[in-house]
Backbone as JSON, one array per atom type, in Angstrom:
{
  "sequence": "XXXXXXXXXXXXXXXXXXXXXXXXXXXXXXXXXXXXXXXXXXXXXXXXXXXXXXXXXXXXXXXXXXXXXXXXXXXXXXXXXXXXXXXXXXXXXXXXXXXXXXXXXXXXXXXXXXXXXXXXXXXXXXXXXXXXXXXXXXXXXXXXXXXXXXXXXXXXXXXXXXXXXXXXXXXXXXXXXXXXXXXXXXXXXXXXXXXXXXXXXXXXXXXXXXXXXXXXXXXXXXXXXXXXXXXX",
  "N": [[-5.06, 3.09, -25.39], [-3.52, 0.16, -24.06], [-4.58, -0.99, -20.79], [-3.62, -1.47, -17.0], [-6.56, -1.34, -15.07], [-9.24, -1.0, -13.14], [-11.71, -3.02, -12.18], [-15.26, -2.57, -11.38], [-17.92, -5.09, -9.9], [-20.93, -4.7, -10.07], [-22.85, -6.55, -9.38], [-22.13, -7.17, -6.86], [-21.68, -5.12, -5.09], [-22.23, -3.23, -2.05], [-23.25, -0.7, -1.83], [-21.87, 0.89, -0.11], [-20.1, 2.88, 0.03], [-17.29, 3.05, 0.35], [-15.01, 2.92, -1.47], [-15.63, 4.99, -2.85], [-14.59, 7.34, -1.69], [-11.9, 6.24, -0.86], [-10.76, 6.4, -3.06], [-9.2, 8.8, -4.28], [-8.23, 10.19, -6.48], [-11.1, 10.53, -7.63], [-12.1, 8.87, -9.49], [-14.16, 7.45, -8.95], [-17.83, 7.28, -8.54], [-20.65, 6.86, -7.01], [-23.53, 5.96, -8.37], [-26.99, 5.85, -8.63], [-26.92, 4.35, -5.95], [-24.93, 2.43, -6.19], [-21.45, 1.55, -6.61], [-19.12, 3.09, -9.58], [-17.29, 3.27, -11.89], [-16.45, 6.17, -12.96], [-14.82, 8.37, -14.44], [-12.57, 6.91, -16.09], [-10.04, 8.18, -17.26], [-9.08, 9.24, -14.75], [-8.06, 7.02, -13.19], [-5.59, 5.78, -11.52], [-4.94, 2.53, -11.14], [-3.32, 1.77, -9.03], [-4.76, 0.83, -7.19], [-6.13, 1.93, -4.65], [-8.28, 1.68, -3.95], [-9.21, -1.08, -3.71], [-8.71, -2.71, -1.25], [-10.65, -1.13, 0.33], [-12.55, -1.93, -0.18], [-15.65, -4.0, 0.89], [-16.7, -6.1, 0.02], [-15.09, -7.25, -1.77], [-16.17, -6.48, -4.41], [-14.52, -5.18, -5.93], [-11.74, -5.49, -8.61], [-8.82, -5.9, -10.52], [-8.37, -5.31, -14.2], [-7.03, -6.07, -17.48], [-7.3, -4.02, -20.05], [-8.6, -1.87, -22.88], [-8.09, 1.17, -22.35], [-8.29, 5.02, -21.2], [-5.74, 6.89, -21.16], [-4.2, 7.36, -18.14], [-4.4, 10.85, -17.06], [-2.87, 12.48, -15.18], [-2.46, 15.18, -14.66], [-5.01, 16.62, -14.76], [-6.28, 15.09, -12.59], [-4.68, 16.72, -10.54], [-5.3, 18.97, -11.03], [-7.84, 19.06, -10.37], [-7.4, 18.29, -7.42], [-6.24, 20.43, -6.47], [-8.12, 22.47, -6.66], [-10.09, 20.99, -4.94], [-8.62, 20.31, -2.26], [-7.51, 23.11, -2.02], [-4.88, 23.13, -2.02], [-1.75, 23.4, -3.79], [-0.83, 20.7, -4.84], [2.55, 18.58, -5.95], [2.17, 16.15, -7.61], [-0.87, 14.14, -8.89], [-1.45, 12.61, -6.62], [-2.45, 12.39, -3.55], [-0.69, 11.68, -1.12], [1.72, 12.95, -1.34], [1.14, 15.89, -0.41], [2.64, 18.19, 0.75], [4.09, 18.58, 4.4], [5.14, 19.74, 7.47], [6.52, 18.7, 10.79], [6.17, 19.14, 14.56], [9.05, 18.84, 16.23], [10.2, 19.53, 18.21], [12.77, 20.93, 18.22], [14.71, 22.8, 19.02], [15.06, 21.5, 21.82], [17.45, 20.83, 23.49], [18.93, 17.37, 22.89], [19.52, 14.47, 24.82], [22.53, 12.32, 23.87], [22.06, 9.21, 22.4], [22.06, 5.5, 23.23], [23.61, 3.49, 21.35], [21.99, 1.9, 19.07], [21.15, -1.51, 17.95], [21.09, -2.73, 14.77], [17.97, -4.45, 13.42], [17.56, -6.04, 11.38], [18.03, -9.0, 9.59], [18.11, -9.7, 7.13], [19.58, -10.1, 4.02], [19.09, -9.05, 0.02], [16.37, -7.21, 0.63], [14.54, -5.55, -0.65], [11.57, -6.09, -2.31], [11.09, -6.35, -4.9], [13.9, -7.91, -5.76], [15.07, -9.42, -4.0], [15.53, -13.25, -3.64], [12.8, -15.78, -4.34], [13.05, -18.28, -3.29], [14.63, -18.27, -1.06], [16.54, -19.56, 1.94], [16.54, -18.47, 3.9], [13.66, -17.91, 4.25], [12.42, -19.69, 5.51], [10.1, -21.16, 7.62], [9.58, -18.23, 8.62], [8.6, -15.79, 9.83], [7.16, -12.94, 8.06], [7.78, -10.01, 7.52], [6.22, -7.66, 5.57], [6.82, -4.66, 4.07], [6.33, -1.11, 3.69], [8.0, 1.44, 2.09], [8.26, 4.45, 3.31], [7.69, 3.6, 6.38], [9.5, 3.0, 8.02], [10.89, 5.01, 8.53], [9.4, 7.12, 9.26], [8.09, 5.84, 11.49], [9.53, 6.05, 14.71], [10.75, 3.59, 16.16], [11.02, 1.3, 14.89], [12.78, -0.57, 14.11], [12.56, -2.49, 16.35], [10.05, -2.56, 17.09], [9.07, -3.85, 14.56], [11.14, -4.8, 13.08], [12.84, -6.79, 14.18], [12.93, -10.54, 14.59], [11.47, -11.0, 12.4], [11.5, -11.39, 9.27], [12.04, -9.22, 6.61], [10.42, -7.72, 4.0], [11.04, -4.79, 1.69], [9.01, -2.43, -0.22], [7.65, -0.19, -2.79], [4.86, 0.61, -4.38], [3.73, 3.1, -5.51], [6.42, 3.87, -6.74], [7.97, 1.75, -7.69], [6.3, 1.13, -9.77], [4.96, -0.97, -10.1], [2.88, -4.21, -9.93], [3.3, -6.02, -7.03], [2.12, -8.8, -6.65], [2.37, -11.08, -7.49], [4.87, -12.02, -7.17], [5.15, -12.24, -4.65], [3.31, -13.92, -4.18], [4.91, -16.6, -4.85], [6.73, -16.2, -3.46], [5.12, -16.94, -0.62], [3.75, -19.11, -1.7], [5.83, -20.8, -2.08], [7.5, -21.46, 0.11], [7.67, -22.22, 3.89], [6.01, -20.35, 5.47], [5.19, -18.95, 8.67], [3.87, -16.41, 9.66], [2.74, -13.22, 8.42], [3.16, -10.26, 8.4], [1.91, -6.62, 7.69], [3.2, -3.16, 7.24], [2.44, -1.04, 6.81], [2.0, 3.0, 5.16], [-0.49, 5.74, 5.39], [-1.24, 6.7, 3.47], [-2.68, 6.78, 0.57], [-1.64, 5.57, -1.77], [0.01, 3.68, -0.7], [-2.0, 1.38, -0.48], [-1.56, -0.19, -2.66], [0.55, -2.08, -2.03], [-0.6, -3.61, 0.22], [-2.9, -4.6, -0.79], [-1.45, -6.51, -2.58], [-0.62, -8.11, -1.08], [-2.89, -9.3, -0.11], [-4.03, -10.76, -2.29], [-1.89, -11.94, -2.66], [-2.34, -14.45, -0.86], [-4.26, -15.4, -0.47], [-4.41, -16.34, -3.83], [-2.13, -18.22, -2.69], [-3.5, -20.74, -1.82], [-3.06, -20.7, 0.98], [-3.4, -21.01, 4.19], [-2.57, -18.36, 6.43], [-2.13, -16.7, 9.07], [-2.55, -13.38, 9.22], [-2.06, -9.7, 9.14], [-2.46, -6.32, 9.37], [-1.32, -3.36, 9.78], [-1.37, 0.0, 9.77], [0.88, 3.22, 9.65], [0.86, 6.15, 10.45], [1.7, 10.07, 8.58], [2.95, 11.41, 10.64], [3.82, 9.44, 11.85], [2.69, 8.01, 13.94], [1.24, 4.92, 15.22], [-1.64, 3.69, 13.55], [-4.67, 4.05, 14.95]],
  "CA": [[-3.94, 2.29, -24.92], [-4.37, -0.88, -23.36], [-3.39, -0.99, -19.34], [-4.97, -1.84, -16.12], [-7.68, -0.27, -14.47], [-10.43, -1.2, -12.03], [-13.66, -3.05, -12.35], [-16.18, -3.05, -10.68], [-19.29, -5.98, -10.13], [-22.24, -4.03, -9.38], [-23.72, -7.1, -8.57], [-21.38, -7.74, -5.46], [-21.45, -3.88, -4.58], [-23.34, -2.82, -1.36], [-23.62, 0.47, -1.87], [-21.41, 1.93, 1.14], [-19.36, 4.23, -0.79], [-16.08, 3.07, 1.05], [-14.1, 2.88, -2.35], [-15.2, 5.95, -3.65], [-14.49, 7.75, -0.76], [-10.96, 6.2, -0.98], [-10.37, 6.83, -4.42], [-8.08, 10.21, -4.29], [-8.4, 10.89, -7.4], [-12.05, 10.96, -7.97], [-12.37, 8.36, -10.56], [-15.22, 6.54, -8.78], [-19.05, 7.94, -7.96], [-22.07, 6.55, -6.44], [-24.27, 6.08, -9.05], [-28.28, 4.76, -8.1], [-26.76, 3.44, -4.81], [-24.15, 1.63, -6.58], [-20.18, 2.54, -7.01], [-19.41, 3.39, -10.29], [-15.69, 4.32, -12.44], [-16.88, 7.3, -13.77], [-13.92, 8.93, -15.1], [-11.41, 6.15, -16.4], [-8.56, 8.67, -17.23], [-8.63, 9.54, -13.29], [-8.21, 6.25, -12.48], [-4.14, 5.21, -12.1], [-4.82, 1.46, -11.96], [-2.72, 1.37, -8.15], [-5.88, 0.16, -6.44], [-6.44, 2.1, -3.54], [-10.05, 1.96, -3.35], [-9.76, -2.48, -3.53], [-8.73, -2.85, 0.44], [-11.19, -0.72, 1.02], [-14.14, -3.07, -0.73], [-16.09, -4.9, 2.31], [-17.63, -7.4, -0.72], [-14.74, -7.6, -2.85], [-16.56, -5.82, -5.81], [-13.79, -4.3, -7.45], [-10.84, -6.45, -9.14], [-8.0, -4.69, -11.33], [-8.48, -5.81, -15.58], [-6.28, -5.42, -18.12], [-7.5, -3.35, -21.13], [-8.36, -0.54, -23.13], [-8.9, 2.51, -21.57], [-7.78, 6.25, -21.86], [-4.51, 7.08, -20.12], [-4.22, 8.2, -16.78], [-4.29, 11.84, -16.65], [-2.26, 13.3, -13.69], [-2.39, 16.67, -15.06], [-6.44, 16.86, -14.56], [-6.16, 14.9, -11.19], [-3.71, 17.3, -10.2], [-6.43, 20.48, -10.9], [-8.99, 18.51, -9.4], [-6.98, 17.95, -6.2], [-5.97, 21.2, -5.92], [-9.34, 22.82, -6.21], [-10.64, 19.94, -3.71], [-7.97, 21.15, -1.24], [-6.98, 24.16, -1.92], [-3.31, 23.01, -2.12], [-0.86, 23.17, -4.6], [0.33, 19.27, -4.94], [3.5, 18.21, -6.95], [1.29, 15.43, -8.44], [-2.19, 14.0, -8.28], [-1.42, 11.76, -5.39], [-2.35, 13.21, -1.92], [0.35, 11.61, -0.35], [2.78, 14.21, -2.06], [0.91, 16.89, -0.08], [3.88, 18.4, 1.93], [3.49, 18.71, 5.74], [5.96, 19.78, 8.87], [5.69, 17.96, 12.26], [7.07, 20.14, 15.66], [9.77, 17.67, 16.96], [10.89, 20.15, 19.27], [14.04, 20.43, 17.52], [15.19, 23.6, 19.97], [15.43, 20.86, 22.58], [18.99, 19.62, 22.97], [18.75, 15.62, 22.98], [20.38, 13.42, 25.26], [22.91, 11.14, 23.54], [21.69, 8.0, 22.41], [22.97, 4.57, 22.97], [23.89, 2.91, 19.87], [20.5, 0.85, 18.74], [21.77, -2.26, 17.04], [19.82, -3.37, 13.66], [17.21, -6.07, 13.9], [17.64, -7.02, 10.11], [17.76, -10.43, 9.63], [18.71, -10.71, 5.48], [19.63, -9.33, 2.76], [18.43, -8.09, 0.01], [15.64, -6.86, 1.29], [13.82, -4.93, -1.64], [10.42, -7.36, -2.58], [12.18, -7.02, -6.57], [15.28, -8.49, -5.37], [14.96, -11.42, -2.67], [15.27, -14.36, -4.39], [12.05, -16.56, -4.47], [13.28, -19.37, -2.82], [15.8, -18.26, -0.28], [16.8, -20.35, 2.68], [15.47, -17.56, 5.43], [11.95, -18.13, 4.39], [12.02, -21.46, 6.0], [9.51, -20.83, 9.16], [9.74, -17.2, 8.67], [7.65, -14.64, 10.42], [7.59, -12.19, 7.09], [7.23, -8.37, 7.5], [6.1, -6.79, 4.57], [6.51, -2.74, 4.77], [5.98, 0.18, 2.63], [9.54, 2.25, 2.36], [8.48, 4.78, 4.17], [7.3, 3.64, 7.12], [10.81, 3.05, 8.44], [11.56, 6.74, 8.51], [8.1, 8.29, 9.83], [7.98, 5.08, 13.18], [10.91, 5.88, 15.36], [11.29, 2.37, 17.2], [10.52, 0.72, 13.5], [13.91, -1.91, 13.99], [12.36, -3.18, 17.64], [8.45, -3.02, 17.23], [8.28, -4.81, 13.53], [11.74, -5.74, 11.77], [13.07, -7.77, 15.19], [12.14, -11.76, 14.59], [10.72, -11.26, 11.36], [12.44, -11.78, 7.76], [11.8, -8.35, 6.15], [10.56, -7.39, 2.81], [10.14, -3.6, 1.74], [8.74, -2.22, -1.13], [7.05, 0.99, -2.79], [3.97, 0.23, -5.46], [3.88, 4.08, -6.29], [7.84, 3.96, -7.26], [8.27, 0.74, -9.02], [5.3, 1.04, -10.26], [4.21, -2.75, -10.63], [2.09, -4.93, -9.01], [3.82, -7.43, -6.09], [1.29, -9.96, -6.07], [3.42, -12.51, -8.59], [6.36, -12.04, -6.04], [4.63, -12.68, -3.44], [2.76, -15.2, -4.25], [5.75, -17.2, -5.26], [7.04, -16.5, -1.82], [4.27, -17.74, 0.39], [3.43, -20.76, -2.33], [6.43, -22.04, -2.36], [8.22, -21.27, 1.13], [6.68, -22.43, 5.04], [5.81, -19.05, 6.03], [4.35, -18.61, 9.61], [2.84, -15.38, 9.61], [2.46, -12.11, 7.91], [2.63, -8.19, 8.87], [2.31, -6.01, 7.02], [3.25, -2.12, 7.6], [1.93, 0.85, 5.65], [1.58, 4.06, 5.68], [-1.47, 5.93, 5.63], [-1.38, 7.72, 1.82], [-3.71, 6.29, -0.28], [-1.03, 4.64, -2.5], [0.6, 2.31, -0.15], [-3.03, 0.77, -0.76], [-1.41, -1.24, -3.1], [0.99, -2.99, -0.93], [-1.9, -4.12, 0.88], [-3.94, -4.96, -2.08], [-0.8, -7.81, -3.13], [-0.06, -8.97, 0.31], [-3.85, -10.19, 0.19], [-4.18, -11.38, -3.64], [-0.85, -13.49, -2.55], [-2.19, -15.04, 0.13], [-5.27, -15.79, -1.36], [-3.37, -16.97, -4.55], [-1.34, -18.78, -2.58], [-3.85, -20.97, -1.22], [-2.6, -21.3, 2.43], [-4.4, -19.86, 5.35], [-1.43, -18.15, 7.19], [-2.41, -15.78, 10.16], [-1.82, -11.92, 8.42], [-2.71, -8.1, 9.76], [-2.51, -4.85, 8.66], [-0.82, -1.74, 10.7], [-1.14, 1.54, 9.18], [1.53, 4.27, 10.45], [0.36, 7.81, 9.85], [2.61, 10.6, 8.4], [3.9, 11.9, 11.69], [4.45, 8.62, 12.61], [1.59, 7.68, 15.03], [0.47, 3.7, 14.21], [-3.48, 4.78, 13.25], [-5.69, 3.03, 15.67]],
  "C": [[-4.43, 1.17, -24.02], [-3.56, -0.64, -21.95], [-4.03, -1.58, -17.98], [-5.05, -0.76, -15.32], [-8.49, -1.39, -13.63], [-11.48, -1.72, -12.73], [-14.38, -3.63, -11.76], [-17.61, -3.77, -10.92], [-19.94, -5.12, -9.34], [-23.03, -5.0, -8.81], [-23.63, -7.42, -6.89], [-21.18, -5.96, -4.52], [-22.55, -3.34, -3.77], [-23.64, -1.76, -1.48], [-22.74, 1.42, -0.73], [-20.77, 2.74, 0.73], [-17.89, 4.32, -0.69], [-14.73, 3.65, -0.33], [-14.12, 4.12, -2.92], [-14.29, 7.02, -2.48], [-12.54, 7.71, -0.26], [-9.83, 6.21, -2.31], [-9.79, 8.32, -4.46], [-8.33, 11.14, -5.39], [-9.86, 11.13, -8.4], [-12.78, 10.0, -8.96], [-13.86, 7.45, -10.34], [-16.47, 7.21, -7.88], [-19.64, 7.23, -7.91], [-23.05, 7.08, -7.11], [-25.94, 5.38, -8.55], [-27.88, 3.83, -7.1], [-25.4, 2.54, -5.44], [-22.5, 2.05, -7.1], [-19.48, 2.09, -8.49], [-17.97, 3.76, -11.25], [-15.86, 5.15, -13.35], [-16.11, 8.2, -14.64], [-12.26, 7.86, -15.15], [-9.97, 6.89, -16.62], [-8.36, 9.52, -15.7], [-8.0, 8.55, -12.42], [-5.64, 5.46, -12.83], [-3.95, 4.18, -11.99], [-3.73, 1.3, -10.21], [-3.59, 1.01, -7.56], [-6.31, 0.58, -5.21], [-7.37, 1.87, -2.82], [-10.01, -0.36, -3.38], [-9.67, -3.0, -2.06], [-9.98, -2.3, 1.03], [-12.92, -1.56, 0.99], [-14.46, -3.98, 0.32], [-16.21, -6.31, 1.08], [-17.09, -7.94, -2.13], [-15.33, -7.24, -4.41], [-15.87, -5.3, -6.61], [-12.41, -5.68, -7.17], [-10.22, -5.45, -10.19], [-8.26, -6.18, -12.5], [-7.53, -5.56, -16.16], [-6.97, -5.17, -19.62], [-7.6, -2.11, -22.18], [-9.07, 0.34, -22.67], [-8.12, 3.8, -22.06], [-6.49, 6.24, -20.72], [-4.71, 7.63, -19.01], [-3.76, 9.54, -16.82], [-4.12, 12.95, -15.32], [-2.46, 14.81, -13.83], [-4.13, 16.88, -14.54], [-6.76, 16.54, -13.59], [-6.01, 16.09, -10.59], [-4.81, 18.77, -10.03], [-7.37, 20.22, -9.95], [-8.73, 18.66, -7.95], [-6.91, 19.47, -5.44], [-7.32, 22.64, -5.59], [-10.08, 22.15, -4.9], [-10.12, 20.54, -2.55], [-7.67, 22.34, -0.94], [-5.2, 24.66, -1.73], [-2.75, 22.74, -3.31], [-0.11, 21.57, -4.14], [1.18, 19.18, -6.33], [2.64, 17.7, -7.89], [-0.35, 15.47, -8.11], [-2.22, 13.23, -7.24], [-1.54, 12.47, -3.88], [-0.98, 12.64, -1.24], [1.69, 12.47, -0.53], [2.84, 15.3, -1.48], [2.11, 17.36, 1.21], [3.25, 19.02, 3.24], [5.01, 19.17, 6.55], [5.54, 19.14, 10.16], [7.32, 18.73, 13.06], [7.7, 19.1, 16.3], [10.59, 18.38, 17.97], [12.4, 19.91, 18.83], [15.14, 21.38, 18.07], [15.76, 23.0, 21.22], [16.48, 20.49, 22.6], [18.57, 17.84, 23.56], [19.97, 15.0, 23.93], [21.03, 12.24, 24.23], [22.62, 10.09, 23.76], [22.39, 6.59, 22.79], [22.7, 4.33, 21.55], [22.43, 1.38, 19.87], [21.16, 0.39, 17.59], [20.36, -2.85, 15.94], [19.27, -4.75, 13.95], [16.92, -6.75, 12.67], [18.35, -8.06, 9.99], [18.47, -11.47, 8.25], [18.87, -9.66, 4.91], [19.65, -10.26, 1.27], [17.46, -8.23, 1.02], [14.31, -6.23, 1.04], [12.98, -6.41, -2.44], [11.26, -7.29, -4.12], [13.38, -7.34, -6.48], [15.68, -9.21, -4.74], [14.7, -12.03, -3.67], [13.71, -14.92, -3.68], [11.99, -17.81, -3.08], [14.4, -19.31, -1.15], [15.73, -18.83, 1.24], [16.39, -19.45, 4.3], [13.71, -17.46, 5.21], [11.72, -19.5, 5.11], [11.27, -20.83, 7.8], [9.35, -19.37, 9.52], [8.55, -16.31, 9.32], [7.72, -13.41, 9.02], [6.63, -10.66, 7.68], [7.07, -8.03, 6.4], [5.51, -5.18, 4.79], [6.77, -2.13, 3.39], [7.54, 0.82, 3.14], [9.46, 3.54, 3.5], [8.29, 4.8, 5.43], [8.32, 3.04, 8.04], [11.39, 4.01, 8.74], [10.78, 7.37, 9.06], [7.69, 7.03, 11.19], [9.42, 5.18, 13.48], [11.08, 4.39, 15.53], [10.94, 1.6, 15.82], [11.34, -0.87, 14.1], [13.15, -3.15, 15.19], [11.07, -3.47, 17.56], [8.31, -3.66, 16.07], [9.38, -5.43, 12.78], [12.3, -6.84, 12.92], [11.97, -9.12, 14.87], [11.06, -11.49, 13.65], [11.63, -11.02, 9.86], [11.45, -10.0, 6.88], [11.93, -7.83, 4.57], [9.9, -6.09, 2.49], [10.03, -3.47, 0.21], [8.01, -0.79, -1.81], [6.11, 0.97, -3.9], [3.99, 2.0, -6.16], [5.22, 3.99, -6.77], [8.51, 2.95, -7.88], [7.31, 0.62, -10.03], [5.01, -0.57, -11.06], [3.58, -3.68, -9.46], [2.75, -6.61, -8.23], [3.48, -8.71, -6.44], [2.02, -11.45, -7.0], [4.35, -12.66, -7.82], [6.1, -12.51, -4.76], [4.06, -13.78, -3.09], [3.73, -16.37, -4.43], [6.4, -17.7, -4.0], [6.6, -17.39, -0.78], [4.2, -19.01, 0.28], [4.97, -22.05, -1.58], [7.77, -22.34, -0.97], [7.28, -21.94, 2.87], [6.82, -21.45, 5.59], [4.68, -18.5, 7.25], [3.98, -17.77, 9.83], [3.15, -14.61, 8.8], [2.26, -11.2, 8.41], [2.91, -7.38, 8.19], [1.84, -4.38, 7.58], [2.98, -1.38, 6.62], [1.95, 2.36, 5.83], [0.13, 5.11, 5.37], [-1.88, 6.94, 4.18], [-2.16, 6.28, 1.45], [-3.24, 5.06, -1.06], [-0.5, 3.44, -1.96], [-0.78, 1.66, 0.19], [-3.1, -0.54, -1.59], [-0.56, -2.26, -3.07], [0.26, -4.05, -0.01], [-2.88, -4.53, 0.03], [-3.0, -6.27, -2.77], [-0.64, -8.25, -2.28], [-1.62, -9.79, 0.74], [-4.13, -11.09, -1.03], [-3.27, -12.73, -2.82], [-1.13, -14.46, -1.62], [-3.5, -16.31, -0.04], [-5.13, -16.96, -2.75], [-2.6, -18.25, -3.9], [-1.99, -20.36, -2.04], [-3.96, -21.4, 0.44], [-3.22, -20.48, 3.35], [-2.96, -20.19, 6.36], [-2.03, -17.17, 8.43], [-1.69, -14.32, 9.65], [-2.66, -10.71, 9.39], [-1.89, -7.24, 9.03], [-2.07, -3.9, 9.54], [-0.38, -0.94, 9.73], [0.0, 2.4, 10.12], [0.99, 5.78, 9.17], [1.38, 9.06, 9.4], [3.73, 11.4, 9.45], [4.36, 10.9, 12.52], [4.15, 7.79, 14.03], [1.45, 6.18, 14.36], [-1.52, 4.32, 14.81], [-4.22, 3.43, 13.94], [-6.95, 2.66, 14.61]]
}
């Protein structure tokens, strides 16, 4: 079947191992010092392991390869861990966090929203729309609105907000984005993530587009972790 996948220039590849290392599902080994896509039907083609490339060596293709096999991930993973996951995606791996939930809570005041537009969903903002003019743009991963308490005040306040989920639409931003930046005056970039493997490829179109876009804008990266820590 034809689809995309990963490939990597060995010539541009230092050898540090970062990608395999962030590869989840195993698809990439350190071959003679050099990283390697050793098992193409491991590989699901969301890019986790390209953020992690110091030298830019890997780039997503489109061709033929074997299908992505979640089912063989999925054994793999759970031998690796020793956990039963839904899928092959670690981020699936279910967790509890102690919120002291025995505590009774003081009533809150009412915390007013700091959204700015609507939509709001990166496949559904128009292109062109009249709040990109000078915009500060947030770009966030879905859940990282739900796992940072103070989310509305520390990142959607004074910034034009676009969320999105690359594991759950399953398609690649970077055409949407790029469209955005190109063709809008867009004073910075932040983008929020969370710390699974997959929202790798949120962060993997928010640099294509920027890149793409040719404009040197001022951008960063903040990870939030599953309990909701931002990951130093």
């Amino acid at each position: 079947m034809k689809r995309k996948i990963i490939k990597i220039d060995e010539d541009k590849c230092n050898g540090c191992g970062a990608c395999a290392a962030a590869c989840h599902e195993g698809a990439i080994e350190m071959v003679n010092g050099k990283a390697r896509l050793t098992r193409e039907d491991y590989c699901d083609g969301l890019g986790d392991c390209l953020p992690a490339c110091p030298t830019n060596a890997i780039t997503f293709e489109e061709r033929e390869a074997p299908a992505y096999n979640e089912e063989a991930v999925r054994q793999v993973n759970m031998q690796k861990h020793g956990v039963k996951l839904p899928c092959g995606c670690p981020g699936t791996n279910m967790k509890t966090f102690n919120r002291n939930v025995n505590i009774p809570a003081a009533k809150p005041a009412t915390v007013q929203s700091q959204l700015q537009q609507w939509p709001c969903q990166i496949k559904l903002v128009p292109v062109n729309a009249p709040y990109f003019d000078g915009a500060n743009l947030l770009i966030a991963a879905d859940c990282t609105a739900y796992a940072y308490g103070n989310f509305h005040n520390d990142f959607i306040r004074n910034h034009i907000t676009l969320i999105g989920c690359p594991k759950l639409d399953s398609v690649d931003y970077t055409e949407k984005l790029t469209a955005i930046i190109k063709n809008n005056n867009i004073k910075s970039v932040k983008v929020v993530r969370m710390e699974v493997p997959c929202c790798g490829g949120i962060e993997h179109a928010v640099k294509n587009a920027l890149m793409v876009s040719g404009k040197f804008i001022p951008w960063q990266v903040i990870t939030v972790t599953t309990d909701g820590k931002i990951l130093e």
